[in-house]
Kinemage of the C-alpha trace (Angstrom):
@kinemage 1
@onewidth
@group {chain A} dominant
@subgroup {mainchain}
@vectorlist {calphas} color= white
{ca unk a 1} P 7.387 -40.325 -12.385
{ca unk a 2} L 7.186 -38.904 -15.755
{ca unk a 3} L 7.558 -35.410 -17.196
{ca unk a 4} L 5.685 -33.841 -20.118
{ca unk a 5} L 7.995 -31.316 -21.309
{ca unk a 6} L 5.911 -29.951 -24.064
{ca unk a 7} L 2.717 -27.062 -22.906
{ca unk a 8} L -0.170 -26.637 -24.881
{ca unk a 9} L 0.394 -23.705 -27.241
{ca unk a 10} L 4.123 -25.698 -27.851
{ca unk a 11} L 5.902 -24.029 -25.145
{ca unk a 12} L 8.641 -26.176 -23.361
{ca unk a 13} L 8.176 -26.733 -19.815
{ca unk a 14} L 11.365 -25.540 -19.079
{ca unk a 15} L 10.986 -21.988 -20.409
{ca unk a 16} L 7.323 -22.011 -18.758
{ca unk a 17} L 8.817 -22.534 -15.384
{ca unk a 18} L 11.560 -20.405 -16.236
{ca unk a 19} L 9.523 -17.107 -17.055
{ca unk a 20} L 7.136 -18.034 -14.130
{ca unk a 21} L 9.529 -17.728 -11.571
{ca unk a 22} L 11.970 -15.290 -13.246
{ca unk a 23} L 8.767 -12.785 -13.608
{ca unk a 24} L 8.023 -13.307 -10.310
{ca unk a 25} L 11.218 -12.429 -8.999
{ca unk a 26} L 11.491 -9.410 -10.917
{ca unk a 27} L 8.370 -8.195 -10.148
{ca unk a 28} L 8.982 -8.782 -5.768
{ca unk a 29} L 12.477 -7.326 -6.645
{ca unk a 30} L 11.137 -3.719 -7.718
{ca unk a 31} L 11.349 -0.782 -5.454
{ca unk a 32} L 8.734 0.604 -3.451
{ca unk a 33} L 6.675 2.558 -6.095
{ca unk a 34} L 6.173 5.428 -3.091
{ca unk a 35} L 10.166 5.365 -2.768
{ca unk a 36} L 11.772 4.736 -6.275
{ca unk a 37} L 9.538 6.258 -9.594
{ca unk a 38} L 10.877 3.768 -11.945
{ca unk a 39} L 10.813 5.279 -15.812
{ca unk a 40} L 7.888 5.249 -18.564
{ca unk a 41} L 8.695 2.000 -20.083
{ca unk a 42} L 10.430 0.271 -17.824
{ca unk a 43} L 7.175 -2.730 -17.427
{ca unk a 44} L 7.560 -3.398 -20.710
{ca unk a 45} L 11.268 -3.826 -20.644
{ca unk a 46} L 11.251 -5.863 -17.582
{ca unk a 47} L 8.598 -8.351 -19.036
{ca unk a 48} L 10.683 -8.501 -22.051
{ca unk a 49} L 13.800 -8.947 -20.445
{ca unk a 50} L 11.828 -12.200 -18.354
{ca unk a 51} L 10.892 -13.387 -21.325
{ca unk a 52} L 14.023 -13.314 -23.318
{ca unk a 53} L 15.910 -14.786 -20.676
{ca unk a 54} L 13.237 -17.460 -20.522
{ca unk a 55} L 13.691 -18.878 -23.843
{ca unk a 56} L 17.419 -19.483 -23.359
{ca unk a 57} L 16.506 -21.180 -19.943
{ca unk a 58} L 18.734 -24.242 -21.014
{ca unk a 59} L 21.845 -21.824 -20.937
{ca unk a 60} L 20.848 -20.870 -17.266
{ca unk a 61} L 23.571 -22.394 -14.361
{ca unk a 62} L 22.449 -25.417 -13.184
{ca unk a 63} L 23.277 -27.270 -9.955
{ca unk a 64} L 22.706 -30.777 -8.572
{ca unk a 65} L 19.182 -30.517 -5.663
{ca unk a 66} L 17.802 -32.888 -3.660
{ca unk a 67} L 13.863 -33.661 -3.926
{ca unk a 68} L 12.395 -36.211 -1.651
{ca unk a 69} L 16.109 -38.041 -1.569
{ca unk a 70} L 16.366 -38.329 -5.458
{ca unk a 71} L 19.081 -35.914 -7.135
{ca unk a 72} L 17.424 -33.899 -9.291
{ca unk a 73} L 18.389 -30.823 -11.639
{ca unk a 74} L 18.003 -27.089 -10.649
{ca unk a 75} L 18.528 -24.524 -12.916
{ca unk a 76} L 18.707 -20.358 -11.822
{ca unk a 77} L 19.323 -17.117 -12.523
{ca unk a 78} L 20.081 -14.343 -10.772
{ca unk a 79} L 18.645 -10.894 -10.773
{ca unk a 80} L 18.762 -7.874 -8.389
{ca unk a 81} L 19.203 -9.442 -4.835
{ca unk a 82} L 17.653 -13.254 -5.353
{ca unk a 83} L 17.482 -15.678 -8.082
{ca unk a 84} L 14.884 -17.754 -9.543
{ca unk a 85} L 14.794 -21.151 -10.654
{ca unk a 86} L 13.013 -24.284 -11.372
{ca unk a 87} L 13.181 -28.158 -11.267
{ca unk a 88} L 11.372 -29.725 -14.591
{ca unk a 89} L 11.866 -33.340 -13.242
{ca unk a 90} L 9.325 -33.381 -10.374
{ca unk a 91} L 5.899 -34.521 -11.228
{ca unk a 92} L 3.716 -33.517 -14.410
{ca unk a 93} L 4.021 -29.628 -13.537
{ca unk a 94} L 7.679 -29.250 -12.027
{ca unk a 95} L 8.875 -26.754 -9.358
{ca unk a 96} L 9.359 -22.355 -9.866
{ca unk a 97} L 11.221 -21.102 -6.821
{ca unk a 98} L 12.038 -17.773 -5.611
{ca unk a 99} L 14.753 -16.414 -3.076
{ca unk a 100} L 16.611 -14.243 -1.805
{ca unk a 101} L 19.273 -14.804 0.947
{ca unk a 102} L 19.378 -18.147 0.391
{ca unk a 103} L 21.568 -19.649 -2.098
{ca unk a 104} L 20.704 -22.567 -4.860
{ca unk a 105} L 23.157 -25.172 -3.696
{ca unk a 106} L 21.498 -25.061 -0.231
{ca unk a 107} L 18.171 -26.651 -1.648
{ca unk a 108} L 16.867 -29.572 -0.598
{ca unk a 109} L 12.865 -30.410 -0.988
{ca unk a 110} L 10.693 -32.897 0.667
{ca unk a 111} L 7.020 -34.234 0.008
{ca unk a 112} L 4.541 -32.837 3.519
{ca unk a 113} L 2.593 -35.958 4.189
{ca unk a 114} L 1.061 -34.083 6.937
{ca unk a 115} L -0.100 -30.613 5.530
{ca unk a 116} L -2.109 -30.353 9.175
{ca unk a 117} L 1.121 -29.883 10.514
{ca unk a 118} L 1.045 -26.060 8.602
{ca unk a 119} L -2.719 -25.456 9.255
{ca unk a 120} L -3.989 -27.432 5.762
{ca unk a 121} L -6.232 -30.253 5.507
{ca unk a 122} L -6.472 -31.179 1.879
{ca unk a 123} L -9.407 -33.461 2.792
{ca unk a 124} L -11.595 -29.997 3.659
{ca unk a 125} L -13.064 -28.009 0.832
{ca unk a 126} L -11.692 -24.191 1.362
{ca unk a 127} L -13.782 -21.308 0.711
{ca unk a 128} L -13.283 -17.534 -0.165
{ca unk a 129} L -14.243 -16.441 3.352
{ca unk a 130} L -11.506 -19.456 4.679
{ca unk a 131} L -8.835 -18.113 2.518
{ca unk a 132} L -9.495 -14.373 4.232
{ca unk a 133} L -9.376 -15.919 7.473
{ca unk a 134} L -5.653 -17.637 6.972
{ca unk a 135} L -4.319 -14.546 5.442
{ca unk a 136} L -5.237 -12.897 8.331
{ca unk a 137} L -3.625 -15.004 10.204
{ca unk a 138} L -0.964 -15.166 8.597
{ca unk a 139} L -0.090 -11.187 8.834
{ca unk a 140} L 1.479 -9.351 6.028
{ca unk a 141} L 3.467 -11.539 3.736
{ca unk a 142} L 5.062 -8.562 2.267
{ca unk a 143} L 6.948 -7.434 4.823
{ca unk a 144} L 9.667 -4.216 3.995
{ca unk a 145} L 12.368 -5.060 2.306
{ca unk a 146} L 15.603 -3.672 2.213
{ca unk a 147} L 15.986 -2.582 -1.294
{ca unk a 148} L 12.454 -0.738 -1.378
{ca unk a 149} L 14.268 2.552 -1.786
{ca unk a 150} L 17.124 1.728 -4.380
{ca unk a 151} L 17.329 0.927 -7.931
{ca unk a 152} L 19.334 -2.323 -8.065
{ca unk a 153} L 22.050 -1.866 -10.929
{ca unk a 154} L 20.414 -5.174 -13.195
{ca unk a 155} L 17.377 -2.979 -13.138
{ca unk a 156} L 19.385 -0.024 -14.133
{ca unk a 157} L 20.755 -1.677 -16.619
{ca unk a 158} L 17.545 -2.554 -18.655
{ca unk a 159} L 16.922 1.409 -18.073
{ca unk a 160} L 19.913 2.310 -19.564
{ca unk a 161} L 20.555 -0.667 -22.196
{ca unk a 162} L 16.700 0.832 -22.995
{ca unk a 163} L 17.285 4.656 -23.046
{ca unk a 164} L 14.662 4.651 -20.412
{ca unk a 165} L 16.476 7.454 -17.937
């Protein structure tokens, strides 16, 4: 199983995976926006902050991780209360994950050969009105979070490190 680590436009597939799930941890990270008004300019310094921290994603920790019983390499970062990270190494398009509460050594990831098993048949063509139905299945997804009334201090400190308070 190969890798290509070059994207079109140039961009590594490291640092793609790396502001992928970085972003998206930042972004499910951020205070309820009815609890916690978060400062003109802060976006824009989050986004850059991602992306910074993206292009030095071969400085980020990494840690030995299991994927379908081959050791692979999974490099994180931590922000607020989870960490993001990714696995280059696995397939042509790699792995982003996202957590909280769960730490990066305790990663291990298997193949589903049976995607029935979770409601999926990947033999049946979905359609808009399908996807609607499993989300409401499904219930909310975002369910409150503990931090959804507090600034967590990384976030205050790209407020303060960008004279945003």
């Amino acid at each position: 199983m190969g890798t290509n680590t070059y994207r079109p436009g140039g961009i590594e597939l490291g640092e793609e995976l790396a502001f992928g799930s970085l972003f998206t941890l930042s972004e499910r990270m951020r205070p309820d926006r009815t609890a916690v008004e978060l400062p003109e300019g802060f976006n824009k310094a989050q986004v850059d902050h991602v992306y910074e921290s993206s292009q030095r994603w071969r400085e980020w920790p990494t840690i030995p991780c299991e994927v379908d019983g081959r050791e692979k390499v999974l490099s994180h970062r931590r922000y607020a209360w989870g960490w993001a990270g990714f696995i280059c190494d696995v397939g042509v398009a790699g792995v982003k994950l996202v957590a909280v509460d769960v730490e990066p050594d305790t990663i291990a990831l298997r193949t589903v050969r049976t995607p029935q098993t979770y409601g999926f048949d990947p033999s049946q063509r979905l359609s808009v009105s399908d996807l609607h139905e499993q989300a409401d299945l499904a219930g909310d997804a975002r369910l409150p979070l503990p931090w959804a009334d507090t600034v967590h201090p990384d976030q205050q400190a790209l407020i303060d490190h960008h004279g945003l308070g």
